[in-house]
N, C-alpha and C positions, 0 to 999 in steps of 0.2 A: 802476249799480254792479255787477253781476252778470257784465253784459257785460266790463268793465272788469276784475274779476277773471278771468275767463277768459281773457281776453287776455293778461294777465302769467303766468299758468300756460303757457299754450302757448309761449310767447315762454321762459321760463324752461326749458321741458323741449326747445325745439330749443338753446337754447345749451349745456345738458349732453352732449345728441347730438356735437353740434359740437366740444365740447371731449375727448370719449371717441374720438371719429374721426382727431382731430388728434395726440392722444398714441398710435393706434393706427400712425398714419401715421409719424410721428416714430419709433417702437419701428424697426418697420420698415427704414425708411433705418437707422439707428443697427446695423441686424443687417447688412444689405448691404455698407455700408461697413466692417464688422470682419469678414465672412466674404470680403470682396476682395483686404482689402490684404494684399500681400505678406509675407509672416513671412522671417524671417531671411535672407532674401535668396534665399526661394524665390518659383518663380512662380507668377501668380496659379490657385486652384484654384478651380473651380464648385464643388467639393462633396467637404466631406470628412468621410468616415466616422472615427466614434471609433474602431470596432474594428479599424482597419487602422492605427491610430496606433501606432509602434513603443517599449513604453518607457515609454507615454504623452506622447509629444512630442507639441509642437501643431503641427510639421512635418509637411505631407501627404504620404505614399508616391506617389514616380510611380508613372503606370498601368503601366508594363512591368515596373516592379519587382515590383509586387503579383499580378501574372500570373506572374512567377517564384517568387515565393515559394509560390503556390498551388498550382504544380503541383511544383516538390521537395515538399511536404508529401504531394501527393497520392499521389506516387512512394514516396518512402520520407522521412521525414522525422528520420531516426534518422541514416542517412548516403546518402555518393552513391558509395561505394566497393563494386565488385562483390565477391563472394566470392573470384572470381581473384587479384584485383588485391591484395584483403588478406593471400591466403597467398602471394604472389609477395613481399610486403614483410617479410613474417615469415620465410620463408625467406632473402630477402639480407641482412636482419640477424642471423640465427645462424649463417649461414654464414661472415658477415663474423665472428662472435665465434669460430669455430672448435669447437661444440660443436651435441649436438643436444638442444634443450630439450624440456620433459617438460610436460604440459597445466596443470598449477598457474602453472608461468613467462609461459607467455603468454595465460592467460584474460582480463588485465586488456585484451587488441586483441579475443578471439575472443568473451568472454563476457557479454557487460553488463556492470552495475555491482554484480553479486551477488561478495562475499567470502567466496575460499578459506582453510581453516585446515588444518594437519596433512597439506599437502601431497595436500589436494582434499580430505580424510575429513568434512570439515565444513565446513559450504556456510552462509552470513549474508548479510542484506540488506546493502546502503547504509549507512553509517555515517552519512555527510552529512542524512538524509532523519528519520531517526526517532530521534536521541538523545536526544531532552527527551523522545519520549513513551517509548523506552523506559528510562529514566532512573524516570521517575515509577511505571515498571509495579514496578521493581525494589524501589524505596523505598516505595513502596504493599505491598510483601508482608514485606521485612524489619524496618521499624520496628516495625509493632504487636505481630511474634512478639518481636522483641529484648525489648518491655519486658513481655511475658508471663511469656516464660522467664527474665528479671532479675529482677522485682519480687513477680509472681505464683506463680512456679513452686513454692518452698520451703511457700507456706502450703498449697497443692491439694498436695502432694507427701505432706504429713505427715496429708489430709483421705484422701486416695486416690488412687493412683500411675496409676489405671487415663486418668484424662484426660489429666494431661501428657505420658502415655505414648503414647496414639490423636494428640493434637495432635504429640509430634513425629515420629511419623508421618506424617502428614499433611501439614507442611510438608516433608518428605525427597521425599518426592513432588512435590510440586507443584512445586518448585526441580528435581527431576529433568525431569518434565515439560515445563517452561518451558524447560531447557536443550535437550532435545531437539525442541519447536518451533521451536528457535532455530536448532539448528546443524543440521538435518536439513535434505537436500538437497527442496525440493516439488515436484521433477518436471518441472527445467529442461529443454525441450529445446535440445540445444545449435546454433548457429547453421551456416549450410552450410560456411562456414571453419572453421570446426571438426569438422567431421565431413568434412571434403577434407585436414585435415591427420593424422588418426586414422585409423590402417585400422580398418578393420570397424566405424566408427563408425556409418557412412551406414545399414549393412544392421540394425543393433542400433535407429536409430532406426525407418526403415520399420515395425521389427516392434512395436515400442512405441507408434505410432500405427495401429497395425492395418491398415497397408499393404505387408504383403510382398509380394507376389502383383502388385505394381502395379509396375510400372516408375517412378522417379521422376528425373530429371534435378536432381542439386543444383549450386547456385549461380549458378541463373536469377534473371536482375532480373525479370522478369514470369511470370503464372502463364500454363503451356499452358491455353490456351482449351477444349479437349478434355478433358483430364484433368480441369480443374476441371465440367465438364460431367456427366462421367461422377461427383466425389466431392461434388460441392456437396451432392444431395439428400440425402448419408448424413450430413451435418454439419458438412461439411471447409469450411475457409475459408483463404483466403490470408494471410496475415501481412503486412501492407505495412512492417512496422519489421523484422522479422527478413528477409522477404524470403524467406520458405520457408513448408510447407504444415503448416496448423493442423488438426491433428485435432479432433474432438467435444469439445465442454467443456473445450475447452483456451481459453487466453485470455493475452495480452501483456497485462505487468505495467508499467505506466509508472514505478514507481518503480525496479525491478530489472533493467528493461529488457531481458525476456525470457520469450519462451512458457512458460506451466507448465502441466502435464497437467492437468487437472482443476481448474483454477484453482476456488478459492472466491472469495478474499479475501486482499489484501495487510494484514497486520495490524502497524502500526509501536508497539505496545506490545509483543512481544516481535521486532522488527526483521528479516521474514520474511516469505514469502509465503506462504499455506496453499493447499494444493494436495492431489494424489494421494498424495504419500510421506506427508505429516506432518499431515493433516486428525488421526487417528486422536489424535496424540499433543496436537493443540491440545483437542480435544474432551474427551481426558482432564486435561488442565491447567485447565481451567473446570472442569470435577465437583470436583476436588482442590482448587481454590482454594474452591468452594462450600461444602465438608467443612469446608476447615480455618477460614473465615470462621465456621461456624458452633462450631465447637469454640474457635475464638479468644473469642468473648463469651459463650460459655455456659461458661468457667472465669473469664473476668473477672469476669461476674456470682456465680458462686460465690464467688472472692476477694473482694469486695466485700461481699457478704450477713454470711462469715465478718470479715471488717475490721469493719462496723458491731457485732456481739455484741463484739468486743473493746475498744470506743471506742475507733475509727480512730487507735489507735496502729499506727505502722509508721514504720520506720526509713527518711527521705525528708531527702534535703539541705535543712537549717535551716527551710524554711516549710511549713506544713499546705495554703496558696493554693500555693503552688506547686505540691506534689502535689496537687491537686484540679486545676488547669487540664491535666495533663499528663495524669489521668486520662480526664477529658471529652476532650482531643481523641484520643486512643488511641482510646476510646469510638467518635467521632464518626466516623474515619478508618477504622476499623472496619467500622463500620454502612455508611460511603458506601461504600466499595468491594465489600463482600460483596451488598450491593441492585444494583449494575452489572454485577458478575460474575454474578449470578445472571438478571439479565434476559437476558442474554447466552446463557449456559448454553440456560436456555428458549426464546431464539429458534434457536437452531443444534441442539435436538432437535426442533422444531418442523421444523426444514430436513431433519432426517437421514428421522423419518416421512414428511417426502414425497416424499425422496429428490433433493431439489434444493440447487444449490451458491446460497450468496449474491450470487455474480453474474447467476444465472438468475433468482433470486426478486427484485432488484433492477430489472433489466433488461428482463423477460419475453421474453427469447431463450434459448428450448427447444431445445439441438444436440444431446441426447442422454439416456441413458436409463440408470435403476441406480442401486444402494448408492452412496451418497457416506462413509458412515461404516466401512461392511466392504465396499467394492470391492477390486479389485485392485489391489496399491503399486507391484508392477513394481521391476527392479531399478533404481538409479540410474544414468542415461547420463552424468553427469559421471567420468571418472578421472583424477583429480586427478596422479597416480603416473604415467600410461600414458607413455610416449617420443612425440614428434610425428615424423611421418611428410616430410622436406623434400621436397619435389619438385626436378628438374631444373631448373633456370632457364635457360631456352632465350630 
C-alpha cells in the first residue's frame, strides 16, 4: 500500500510538470505568432520597442526613420532652420509688405512661445500651457478675500479698523506682486535671429552672459569646439533648442521655449518663468500671500467668535445650512491654500540661504555661484519697441 501511494504521487506531480510546461510552451507560440504577424500592412518586425511607438500606435517605426528622428532631436529638436535662413525669411516678408517691423511684430518667428504685451513692456508665458493652473491660482486668492470683505468686513470694522485695514493691505500687495511675477520679463535671452536682426543686440547679450571680452560667432548650427573648451569649465554650456551659448545657471524652458538667465523654475500658477529679473518679485508674492492667508482667518475667526456672542444672527440668503456650508468651505479653501503657500515659501528660503535655484537643488547640476534672491537683475534684452534691422537680400 505504501508503495502504491507513492506511485500515484509521483505520477501525479510529473503530470502537473507536464501540464505547467505545456501551457508555458503554448504562452510562448501564442506571443510569437502576435509579435510576427504583420500589422496594418506593415512588414514583419523582430522587435518593437514601445518607446519608439509614435502616438502610441502599434505600428513599428522603421529603422532609418528612428535613426532620423534621433539625430534632428540630437541636433536641435526645436527646428532645423538656421539663424540665416530665419532672417532671410523675415526680411522678404516685410520687405514684401513695404515697411520695417519693430521686435514686438515679429517675436512670435524669433521668440518662442513666451507673450508680448504693451508693445514688449510686458513679457507672459504660454497661454496654451498653464490656464487651468493659472485660473485656479487667481480664484484661490479672490474668492476667499470677496467673501471677507462682503460678509466679514462690516462686523471687524466696527470691532477695529486696524485688521481690515493690514488685510486690505495685504491683498493690494500680493495682486501687485503676482502681477508683476507675471508680466515681468525672467531674463529671456533672446535667440541668434534676433540679435542678427537688432543692432547692438548681439554685443548687449555677450555682456549679459559675462562674455564680452570673448569673440562669439552668432547663428552657428554647432558649437566651436574651442570656444566651448576654453567656457565649458566656467559653466557655459551649449543650448541645442536655441542653438546658441548658455551662460551659468542659465537653463532652456520647455514650456516658453527659451533660455532664461538664472532660471529657477517655470511656475504655471502665475503662467511665467522665474528667473534673474523676477525671482525677487515671486519670492515676495509667497511672503504676501503667507501674510495675507494668515490675516484672512485670523479676522474670520474673530467674525465668528463675535457671530456666536450674538446667536449667529447674520443677514445670509434665506438658510442658516446654507451659510454654514459656505462658511466651512471659505474656512477650508483657506486653510489649504495658506498651508501650500507657506510650505512653499519655506522651501524657496531654504533655497535663497543656500543660495541655490530650484533647478540646481532638483537636479544636483552646480554651474555657478551667488545670491539667487539679491543677485544682480540686469537690464531686460527683450525691446519690445526697438525697429528690426532688415538685411540686404543678396
Amino acid at each position: 500500500a505504501p508503495m502504491g501511494l507513492a506511485q500515484a504521487i509521483t505520477t501525479q506531480a510529473s503530470f502537473r510538470r507536464g501540464q505547467t510546461a505545456r501551457k508555458a510552451n503554448a504562452h510562448q507560440e501564442f506571443q510569437f505568432v502576435i509579435m510576427a504577424f504583420p500589422r496594418h500592412g506593415q512588414p514583419v518586425a523582430n522587435e518593437v520597442e514601445l518607446s519608439n511607438l509614435p502616438g502610441g500606435r502599434l505600428d513599428p517605426v522603421p529603422l532609418g526613420q528612428q535613426q532620423q528622428q534621433q539625430q534632428q532631436q540630437q541636433h536641435n529638436p526645436a527646428s532645423l532652420v538656421s539663424a540665416l535662413e530665419e532672417v532671410q525669411a523675415i526680411a522678404a516678408e516685410w520687405r514684401a509688405a513695404g515697411r520695417t517691423p519693430r521686435v514686438h511684430e515679429i517675436w512670435h518667428q524669433t521668440g518662442g512661445r513666451s507673450r508680448l504685451f504693451m508693445r514688449g513692456r510686458c513679457i507672459k508665458g504660454p497661454d496654451e500651457v498653464d490656464v487651468k493652473f493659472n485660473v485656479c491660482a487667481w480664484l484661490g486668492l479672490i474668492l476667499p478675500n470677496s467673501f471677507y470683505f462682503t460678509v466679514c468686513l462690516p462686523s471687524l470694522w466696527d470691532a477695529s479698523p486696524l485688521l481690515p485695514l493690514a488685510t486690505g493691505v495685504l491683498f493690494l500687495c500680493t495682486v501687485g506682486l503676482m502681477l508683476l511675477t507675471s508680466y515681468t520679463d525672467p531674463g529671456i535671452i533672446p535667440r541668434p535671429a534676433l540679435q542678427l536682426l537688432v543692432e547692438g543686440l548681439d554685443e548687449e547679450v555677450r555682456q549679459a552672459i559675462g562674455c564680452g571680452d570673448v569673440p562669439i560667432k552668432v547663428g552657428c548650427l554647432e558649437p566651436d569646439p574651442s570656444l566651448m573648451e576654453l567656457l565649458r569649465p566656467r559653466g557655459y554650456e551649449w543650448c541645442r533648442f536655441c542653438r546658441m551659448l548658455q551662460p551659468p545657471r542659465a537653463k532652456h524652458c520647455r514650456d516658453c521655449d527659451s533660455c532664461i538667465l538664472r532660471a529657477d523654475h517655470h511656475c504655471p500658477f502665475v503662467n511665467n518663468c522665474i528667473g534673474q529679473r523676477n525671482y525677487v518679485y515671486f519670492f515676495g508674492f509667497l511672503v504676501a500671500a503667507v501674510l495675507l492667508g494668515l490675516a484672512v482667518l485670523s479676522g474670520l475667526s474673530v467674525w465668528y467668535a463675535g457671530l456666536a456672542e450674538k446667536g449667529n444672527q447674520v443677514d445670509f440668503p434665506n438658510s442658516s445650512t446654507v451659510f454654514g456650508v459656505v462658511c466651512a468651505s471659505v474656512v477650508m479653501m483657506a486653510a489649504a491654500l495658506l498651508l501650500g503657500v507657506l510650505g512653499l515659501c519655506g522651501c524657496h528660503a531654504t533655497l535663497i540661504c543656500r543660495g541655490r535655484t530650484t533647478a540646481e537643488a532638483l537636479t544636483g547640476r552646480i554651474r555657478g555661484e551667488g545670491s539667487t534672491l539679491l543677485g544682480f537683475r540686469g537690464p531686460s534684452l527683450i525691446h519690445g519697441d526697438r525697429l528690426v534691422r532688415l538685411p540686404d537680400l543678396v
